[in-house]
C-alpha positions as CSV (number, residue, x, y, z in Angstrom):
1,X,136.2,154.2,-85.3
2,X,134.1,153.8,-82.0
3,X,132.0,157.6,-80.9
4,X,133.6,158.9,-84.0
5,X,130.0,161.9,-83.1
6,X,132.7,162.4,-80.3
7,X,135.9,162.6,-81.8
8,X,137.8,165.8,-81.9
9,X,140.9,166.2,-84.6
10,X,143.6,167.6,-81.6
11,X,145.5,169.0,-83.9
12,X,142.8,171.6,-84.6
13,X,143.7,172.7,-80.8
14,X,147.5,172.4,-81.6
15,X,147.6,169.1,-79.5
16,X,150.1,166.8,-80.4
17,X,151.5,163.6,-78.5
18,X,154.8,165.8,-77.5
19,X,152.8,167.9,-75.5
20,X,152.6,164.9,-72.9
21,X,155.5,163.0,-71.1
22,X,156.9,160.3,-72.7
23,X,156.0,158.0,-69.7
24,X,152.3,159.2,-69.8
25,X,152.3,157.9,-73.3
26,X,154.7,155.0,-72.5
27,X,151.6,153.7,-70.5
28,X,149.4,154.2,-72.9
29,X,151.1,152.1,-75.9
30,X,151.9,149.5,-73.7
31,X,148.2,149.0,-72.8
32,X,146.6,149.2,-75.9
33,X,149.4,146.7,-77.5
34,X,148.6,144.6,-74.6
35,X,145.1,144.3,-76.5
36,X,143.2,147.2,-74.3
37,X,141.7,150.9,-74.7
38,X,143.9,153.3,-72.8
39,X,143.6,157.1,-73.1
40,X,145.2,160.4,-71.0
41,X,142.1,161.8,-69.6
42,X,141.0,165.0,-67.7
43,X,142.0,167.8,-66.0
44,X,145.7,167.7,-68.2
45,X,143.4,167.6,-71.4
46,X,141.3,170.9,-70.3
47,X,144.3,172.6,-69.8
48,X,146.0,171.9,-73.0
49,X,142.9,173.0,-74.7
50,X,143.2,176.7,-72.1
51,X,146.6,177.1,-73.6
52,X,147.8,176.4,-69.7
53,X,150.6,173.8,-68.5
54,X,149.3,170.5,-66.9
55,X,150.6,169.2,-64.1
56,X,148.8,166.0,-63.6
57,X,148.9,163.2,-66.3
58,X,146.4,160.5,-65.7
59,X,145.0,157.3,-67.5
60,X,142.4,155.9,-68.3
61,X,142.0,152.1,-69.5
62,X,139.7,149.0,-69.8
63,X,142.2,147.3,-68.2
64,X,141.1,145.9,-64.5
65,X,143.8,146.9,-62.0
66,X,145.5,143.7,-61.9
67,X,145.7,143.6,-65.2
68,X,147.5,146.6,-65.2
69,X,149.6,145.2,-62.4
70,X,150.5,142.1,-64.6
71,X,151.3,144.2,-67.8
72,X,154.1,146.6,-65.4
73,X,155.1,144.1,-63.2
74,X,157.3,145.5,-59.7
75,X,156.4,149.1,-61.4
76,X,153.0,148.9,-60.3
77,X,151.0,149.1,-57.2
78,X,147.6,149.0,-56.5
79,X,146.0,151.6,-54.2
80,X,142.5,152.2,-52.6
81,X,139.5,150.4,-51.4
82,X,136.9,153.5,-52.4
83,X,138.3,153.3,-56.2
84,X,140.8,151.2,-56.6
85,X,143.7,152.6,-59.0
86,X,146.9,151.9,-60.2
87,X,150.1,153.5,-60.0
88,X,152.9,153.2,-62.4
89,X,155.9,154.5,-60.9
90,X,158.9,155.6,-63.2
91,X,161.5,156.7,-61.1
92,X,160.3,159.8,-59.4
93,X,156.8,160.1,-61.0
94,X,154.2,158.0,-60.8
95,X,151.2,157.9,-62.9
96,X,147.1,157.0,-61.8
97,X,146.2,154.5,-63.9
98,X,141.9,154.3,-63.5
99,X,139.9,151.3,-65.0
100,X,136.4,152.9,-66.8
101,X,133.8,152.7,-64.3
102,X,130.0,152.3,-65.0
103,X,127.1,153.4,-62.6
104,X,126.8,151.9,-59.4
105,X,123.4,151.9,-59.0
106,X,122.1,148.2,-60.7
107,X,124.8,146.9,-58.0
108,X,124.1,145.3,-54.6
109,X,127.5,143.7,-54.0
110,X,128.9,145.5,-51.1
111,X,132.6,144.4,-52.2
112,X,132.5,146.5,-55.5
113,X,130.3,149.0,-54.9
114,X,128.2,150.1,-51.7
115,X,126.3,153.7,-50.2
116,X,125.8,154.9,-47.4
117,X,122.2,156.0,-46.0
118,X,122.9,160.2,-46.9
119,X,123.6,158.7,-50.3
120,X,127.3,158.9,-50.0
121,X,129.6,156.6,-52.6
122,X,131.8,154.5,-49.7
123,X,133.1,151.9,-52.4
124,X,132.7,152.4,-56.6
125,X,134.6,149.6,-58.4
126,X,132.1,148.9,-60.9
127,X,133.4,148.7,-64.1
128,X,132.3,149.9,-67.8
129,X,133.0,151.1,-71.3
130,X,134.8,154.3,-72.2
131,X,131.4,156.2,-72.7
132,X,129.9,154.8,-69.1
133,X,133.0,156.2,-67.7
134,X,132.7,159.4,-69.3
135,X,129.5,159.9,-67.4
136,X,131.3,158.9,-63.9
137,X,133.2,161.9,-64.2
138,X,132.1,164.9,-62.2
139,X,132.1,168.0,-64.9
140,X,131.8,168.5,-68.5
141,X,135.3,170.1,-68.9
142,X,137.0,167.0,-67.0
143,X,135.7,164.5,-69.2
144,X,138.1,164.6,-72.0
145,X,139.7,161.2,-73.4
146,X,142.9,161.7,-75.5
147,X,144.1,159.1,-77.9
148,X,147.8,159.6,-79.1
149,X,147.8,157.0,-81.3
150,X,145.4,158.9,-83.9
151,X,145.8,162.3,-81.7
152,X,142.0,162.4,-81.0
153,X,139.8,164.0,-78.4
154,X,137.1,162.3,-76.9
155,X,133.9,164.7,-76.0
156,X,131.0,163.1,-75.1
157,X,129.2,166.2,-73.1
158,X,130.7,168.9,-74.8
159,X,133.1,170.2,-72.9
160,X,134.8,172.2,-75.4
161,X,131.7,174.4,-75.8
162,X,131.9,174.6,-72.2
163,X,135.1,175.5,-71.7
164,X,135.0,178.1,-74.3
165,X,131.9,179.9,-72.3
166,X,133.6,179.9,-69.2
167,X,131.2,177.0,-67.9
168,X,131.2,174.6,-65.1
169,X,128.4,172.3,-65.6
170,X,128.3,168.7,-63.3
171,X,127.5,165.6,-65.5
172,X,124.4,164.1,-64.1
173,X,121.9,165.2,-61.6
174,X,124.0,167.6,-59.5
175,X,121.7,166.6,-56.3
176,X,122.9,162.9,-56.4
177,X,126.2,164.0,-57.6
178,X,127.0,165.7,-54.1
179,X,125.0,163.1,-52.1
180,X,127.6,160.6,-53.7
181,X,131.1,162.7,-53.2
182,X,130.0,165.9,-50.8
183,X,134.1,167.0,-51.8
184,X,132.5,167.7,-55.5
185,X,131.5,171.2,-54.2
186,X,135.0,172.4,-53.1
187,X,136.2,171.0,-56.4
188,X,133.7,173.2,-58.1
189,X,134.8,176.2,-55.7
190,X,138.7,175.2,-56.4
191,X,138.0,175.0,-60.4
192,X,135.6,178.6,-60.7
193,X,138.6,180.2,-59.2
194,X,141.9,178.8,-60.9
195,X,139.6,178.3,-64.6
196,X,138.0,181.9,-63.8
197,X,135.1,179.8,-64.6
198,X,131.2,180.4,-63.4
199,X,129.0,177.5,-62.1
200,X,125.6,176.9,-64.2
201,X,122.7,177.3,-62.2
202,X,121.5,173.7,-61.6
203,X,125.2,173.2,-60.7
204,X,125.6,175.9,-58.2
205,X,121.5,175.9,-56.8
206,X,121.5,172.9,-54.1
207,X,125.5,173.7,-52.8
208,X,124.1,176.2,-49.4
209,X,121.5,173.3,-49.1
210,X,124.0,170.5,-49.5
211,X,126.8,171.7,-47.5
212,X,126.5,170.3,-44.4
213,X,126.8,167.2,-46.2
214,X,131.1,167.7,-46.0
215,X,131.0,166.5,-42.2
216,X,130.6,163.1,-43.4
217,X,133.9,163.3,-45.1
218,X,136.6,161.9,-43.3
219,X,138.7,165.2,-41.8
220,X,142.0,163.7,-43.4
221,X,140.7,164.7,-46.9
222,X,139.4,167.8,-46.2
223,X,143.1,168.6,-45.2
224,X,144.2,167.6,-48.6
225,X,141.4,169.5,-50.5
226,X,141.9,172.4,-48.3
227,X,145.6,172.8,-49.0
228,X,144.3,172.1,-53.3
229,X,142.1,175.2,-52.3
230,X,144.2,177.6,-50.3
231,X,147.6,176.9,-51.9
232,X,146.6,177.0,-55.8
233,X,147.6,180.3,-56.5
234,X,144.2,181.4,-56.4
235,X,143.6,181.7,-52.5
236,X,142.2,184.4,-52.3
237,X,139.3,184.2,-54.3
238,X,138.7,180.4,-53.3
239,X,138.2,181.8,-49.7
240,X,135.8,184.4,-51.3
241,X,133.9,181.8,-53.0
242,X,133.9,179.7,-50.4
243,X,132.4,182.1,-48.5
244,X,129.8,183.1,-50.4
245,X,128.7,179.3,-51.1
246,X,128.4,178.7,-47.2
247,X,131.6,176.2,-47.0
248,X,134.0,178.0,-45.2
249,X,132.5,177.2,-42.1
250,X,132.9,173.7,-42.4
251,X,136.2,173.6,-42.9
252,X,137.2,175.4,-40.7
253,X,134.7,176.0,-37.7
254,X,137.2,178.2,-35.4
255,X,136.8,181.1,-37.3
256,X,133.3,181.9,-38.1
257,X,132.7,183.6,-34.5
258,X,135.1,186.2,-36.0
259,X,133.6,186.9,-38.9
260,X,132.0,190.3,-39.4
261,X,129.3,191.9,-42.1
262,X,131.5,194.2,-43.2
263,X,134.6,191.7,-43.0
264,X,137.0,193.6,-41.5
265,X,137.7,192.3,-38.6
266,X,141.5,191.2,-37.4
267,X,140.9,187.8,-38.2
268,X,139.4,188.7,-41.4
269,X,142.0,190.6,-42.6
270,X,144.7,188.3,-41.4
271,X,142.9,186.0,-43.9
272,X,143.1,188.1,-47.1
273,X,146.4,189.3,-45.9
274,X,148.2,185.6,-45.4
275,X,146.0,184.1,-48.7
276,X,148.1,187.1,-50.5
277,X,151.3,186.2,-49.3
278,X,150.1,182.9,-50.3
279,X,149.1,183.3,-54.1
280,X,152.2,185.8,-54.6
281,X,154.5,183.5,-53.4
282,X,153.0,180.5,-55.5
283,X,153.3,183.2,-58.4
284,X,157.0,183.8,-58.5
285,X,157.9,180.4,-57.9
286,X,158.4,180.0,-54.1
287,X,157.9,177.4,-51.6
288,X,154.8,177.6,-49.4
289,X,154.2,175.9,-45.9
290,X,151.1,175.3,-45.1
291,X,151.9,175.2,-41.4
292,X,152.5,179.2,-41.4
293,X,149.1,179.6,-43.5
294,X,147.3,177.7,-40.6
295,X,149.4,179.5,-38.0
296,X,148.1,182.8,-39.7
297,X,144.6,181.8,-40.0
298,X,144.1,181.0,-36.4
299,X,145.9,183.6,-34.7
300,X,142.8,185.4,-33.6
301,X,141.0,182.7,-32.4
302,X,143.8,181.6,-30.2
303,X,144.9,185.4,-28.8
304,X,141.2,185.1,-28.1
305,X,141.5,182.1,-25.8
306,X,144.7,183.1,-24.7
307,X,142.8,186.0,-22.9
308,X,139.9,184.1,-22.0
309,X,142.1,181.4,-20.0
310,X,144.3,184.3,-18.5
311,X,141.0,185.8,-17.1
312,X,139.0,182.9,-15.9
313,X,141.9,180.8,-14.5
314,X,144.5,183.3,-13.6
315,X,147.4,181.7,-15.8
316,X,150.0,183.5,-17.1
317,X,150.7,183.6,-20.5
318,X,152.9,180.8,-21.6
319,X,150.8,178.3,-19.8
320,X,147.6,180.1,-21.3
321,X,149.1,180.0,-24.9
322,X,150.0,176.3,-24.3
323,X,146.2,175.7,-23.2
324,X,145.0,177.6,-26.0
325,X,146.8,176.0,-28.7
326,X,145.5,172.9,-27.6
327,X,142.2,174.0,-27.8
328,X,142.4,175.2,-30.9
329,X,144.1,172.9,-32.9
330,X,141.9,170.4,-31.3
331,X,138.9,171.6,-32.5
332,X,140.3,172.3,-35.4
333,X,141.6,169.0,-36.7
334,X,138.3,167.5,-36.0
335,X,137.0,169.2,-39.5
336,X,140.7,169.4,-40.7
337,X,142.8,166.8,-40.1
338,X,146.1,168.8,-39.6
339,X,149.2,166.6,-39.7
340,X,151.4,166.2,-36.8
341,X,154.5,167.5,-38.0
342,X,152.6,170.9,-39.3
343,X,150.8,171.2,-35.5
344,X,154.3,170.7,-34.0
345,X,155.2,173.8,-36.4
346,X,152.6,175.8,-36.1
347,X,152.6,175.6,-32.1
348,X,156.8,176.9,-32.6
349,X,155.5,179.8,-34.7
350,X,152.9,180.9,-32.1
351,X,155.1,180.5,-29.4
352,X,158.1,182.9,-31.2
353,X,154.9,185.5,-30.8
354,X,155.7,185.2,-26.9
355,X,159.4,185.0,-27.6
356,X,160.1,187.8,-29.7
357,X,158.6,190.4,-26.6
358,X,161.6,189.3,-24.4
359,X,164.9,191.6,-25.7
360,X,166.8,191.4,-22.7
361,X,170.3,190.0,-22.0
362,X,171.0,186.7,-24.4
363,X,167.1,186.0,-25.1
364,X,167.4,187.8,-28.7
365,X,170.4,185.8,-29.7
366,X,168.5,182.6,-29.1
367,X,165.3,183.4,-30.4
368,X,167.2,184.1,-33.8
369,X,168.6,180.5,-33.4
370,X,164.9,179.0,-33.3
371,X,164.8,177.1,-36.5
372,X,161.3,178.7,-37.5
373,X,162.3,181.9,-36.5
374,X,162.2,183.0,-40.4
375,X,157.9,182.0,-40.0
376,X,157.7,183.7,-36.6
377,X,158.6,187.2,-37.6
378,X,156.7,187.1,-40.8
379,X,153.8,186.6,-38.7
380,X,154.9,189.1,-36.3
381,X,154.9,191.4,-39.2
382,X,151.7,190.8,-40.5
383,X,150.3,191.6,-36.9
384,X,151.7,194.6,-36.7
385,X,150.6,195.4,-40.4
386,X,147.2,194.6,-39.5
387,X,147.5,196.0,-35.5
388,X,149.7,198.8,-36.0
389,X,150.6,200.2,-32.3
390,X,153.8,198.5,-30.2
391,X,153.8,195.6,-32.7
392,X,155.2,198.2,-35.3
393,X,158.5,199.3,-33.4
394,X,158.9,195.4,-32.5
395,X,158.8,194.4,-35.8
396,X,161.0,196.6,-36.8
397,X,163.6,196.0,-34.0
398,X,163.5,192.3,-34.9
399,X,164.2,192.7,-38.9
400,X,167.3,195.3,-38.2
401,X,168.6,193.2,-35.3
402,X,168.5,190.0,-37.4
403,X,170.5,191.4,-39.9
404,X,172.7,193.5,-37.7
405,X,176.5,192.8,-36.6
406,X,178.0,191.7,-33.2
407,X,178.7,195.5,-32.1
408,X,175.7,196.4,-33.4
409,X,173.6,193.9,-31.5
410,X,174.9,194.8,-28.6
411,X,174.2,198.4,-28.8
412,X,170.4,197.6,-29.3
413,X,170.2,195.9,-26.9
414,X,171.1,198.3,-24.5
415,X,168.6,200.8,-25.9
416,X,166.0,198.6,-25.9
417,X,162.4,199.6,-24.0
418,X,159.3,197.9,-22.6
419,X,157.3,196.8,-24.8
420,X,154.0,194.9,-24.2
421,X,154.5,191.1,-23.5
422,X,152.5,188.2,-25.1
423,X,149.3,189.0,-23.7
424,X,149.7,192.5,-24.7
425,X,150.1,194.1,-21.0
426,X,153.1,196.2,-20.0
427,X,155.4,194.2,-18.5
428,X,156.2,194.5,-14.9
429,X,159.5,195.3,-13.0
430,X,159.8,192.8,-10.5
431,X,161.2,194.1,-6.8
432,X,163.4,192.4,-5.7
433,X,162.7,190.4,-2.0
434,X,165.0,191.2,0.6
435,X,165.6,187.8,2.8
436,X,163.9,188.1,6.2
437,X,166.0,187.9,9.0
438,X,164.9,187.2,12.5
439,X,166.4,189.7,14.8
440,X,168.7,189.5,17.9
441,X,167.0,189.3,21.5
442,X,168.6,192.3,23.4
443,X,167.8,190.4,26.5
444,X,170.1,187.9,28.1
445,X,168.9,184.7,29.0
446,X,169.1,183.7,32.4
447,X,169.4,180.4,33.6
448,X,166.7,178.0,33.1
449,X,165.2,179.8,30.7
């Protein structure tokens, strides 16, 4: 057999065919009867051999994509112009099928492979052998091959000694390896925290240098690899890595202004303390939107602007909060491409904020109608967790009126006091203006007046 230096036994890692769906290795069989290699590759393959659950099954192949196409028919499209891929859809799933690649580099054709001036990979669809591909991949402890027909492991850089040290090491030379795909550097980030894994030195050394390099990356995927970041379980100690590697900024370039040597200022602290929610949600099993992590994370920036628009242009707070949201979400999507439907979201939960102040006469009742009003007050909570003060009694008025009867309703809202409005100033009683009216002429007119 081919690499058979490389070869692995998996059973000596208690890997076994079953431990991967049966449409996974449905692909695979009908590849390689179809006369070409095919293996499961990467990330799934390091986690079997961590003891941990995959989530992602990919494949490898020889195959060229429309080949693949040919072999599955109306199951298959092809995706991509950067790298073009396969998917093979079976119902509900659908699988990545990759063709090996080779270097790029002994390649002038623009329509398989092309870079742009800061070195960066715009277009790789030159293919290769298994081993060429192998040295594609971006870390030792992704480039696994698994072969369920003879239940081997492909390791060409070993990756199981890696793995086994706690080791993140990038195949190649790490400089040109960022220059190529700047996102690398978050996925080394993203993999040190969920693999509780440390980053070898010639790995980790040109990343402050280097980082600058993400603003070349289109902001719609840095929203998807910042969600893979903040929403992996681990959110916490990305952002702390991400931190300390100087890439935080880039992402998101609204909050840095905040950011303080001890790190504890409001904004700060809203950080760890929505990243927490985060991760302990993601723990037990609940759903997590990343509209209210977004909502959380820029709260300070845009009370912040809220205040400076009040000041400067005399508006009141609803029209400054609208102004402000702008502002920020603007300026935010331009590193972060936010989707619509999470800004529309997000905007709903700031502006509950506002809402939630007003307890008089029917407001209350129709602020609990508000669809996100569930979002809202958890924010509101974790203000007043964080700010202590008014926001404490108004939190707590909220969560017992929500879950309070008719009569009971009723009775607090007659008790209820002034409490400070959006802007956090008292609010006002309003006199009422008595109508002017002109008064009678004691004198009697005379005629020809």
């Amino acid at each position: 057999m081919l690499h058979k230096k490389y070869t692995l036994n998996a059973s000596h890692f208690d890997i076994s065919p079953r431990a991967f769906p049966k449409h996974a290795l449905t692909i695979v069989e009908k590849l390689q009867r179809a006369g070409f290699e095919a293996y499961i590759v990467g990330g799934c393959v390091r986690d079997l051999l961590l003891g941990r659950k995959p989530k992602d099954f990919d494949i490898s192949t020889n195959a060229r994509p429309e080949e693949v196409q040919k072999i599955f028919g109306r199951q298959c499209r092809l995706v991509g112009k950067r790298f073009r891929l396969a998917h093979v859809v079976f119902g509900r799933e659908i699988f990545e099928v990759a063709t090996f690649r080779a270097n790029h580099e002994n390649h002038s054709n623009d329509k398989i492979s092309k870079v742009s001036d800061e070195g960066l990979l715009l277009r790789d669809n030159v293919y290769g052998s298994l081993r060429e591909d192998a040295e594609r991949r971006d870390f030792s402890v992704n480039a696994f091959y698994y072969d369920p027909a003879h239940n081997i492991i492909f390791d060409f850089f070993n990756g199981v000694e890696d793995l086994q040290a706690g080791k993140l090491r990038l195949l190649g030379n790490p400089v040109q390896r960022y220059q190529e795909d700047p996102v690398r550097m978050l996925r080394a980030i993203r993999f040190m925290a969920k693999l509780d894994m440390f980053l070898d030195k010639p790995t980790a050394k040109p990343i402050k240098e280097m980082a600058g390099l993400l603003t070349n990356i289109p902001a719609a995927r840095l929203f998807d690899e910042s969600l893979k970041l903040l929403q992996s379980g681990e959110g916490v100690k990305t952002y702390q890595l991400l931190r300390e590697y100087g890439l935080f900024e880039l992402l998101f370039p609204v909050l840095p202004p905040f950011f303080t040597p001890n790190q504890d200022s409001n904004a700060e602290r809203m950080l760890i303390k929505a990243l927490t929610s985060t991760d302990d949600r993601i723990k037990d099993g609940l759903p997590v939107n990343p509209a209210f992590l977004f909502a959380a994370l820029f709260w300070y920036p845009l009370r912040e602007k809220i205040d400076e628009l009040k000041n400067e242009g005399g508006l009141n707070s609803h029209d400054a909060m609208m102004l402000a949201a702008n502002e920020i979400l603007d300026e935010s999507c331009k590193a972060v491409a936010l989707h619509r439907r999470h800004t529309g979201v997000i905007r709903e939960i700031w502006s509950l904020q506002f809402q939630m102040t007003k307890r008089s006469g029917k407001r209350p009742l129709q602020t609990l109608e508000v669809q996100k009003f569930r979002a809202g007050f958890d924010l509101l909570v974790m203000r007043a967790e964080i700010e202590g003060g008014d926001l404490v009694e108004l939190s707590a008025w909220w969560h017992e009126f929500q879950f309070s009867n008719d009569a009971q309703r009723a009775e607090m809202l007659k008790n209820v006091r002034s409490v400070p409005n959006f802007a956090g100033e008292e609010k006002k009683k309003r006199r009422r203006k008595t109508p002017y009216r002109r008064k009678k002429s004691t004198t009697k007119k005379t005629a020809g007046e």
